[in-house]
N, C-alpha and C positions, 0 to 999 in steps of 0.2 A: 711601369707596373708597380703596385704597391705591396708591400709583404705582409704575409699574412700576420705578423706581428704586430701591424697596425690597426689588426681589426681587433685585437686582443681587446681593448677596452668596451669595446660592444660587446665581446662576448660575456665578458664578466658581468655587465649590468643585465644582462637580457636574463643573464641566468639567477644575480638576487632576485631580478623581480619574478622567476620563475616560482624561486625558492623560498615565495613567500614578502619577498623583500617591498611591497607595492611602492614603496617613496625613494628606489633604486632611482639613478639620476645621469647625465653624463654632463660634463662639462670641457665645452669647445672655446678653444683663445685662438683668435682669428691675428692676419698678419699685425694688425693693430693695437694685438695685447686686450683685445676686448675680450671677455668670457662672458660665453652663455650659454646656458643650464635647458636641458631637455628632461626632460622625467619620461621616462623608460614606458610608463604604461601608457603612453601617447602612443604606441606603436601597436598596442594589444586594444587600440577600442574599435568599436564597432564601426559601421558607414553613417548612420544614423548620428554620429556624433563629429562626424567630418568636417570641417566648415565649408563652405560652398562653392572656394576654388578647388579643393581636392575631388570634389564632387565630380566637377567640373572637367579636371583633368584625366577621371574615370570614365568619361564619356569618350576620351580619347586615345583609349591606352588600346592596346590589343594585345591574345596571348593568353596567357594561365594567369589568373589569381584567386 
């Protein structure tokens, strides 16, 4: 299980982009030393701006959202 310290870094961007921050960002380095960059307001947009696998994968999902 993973502690919750390790979600620290989502919380802090979730919360600049709350606070106004729109170009708030996270950055993930995979076991490869690759990095790469998510921008935070990817997570606050609409379904209408989904691309068509997630669309897709909402056809499949069940439960609350």
């Amino acid at each position: 299980m993973m502690s919750n310290d390790s979600f620290y870094p989502y919380g802090v961007a979730i919360l600049d982009y709350f606070n106004g921050n729109v170009s708030a960002s996270l950055t993930a380095v995979d076991e490869l030393g690759q990095r790469r960059e998510a921008h935070v307001g990817k997570f606050f947009r609409e379904a209408e701006a989904f691309p068509e696998i997630e669309k897709k994968a909402f056809e499949y999902a069940s439960g609350k959202y």
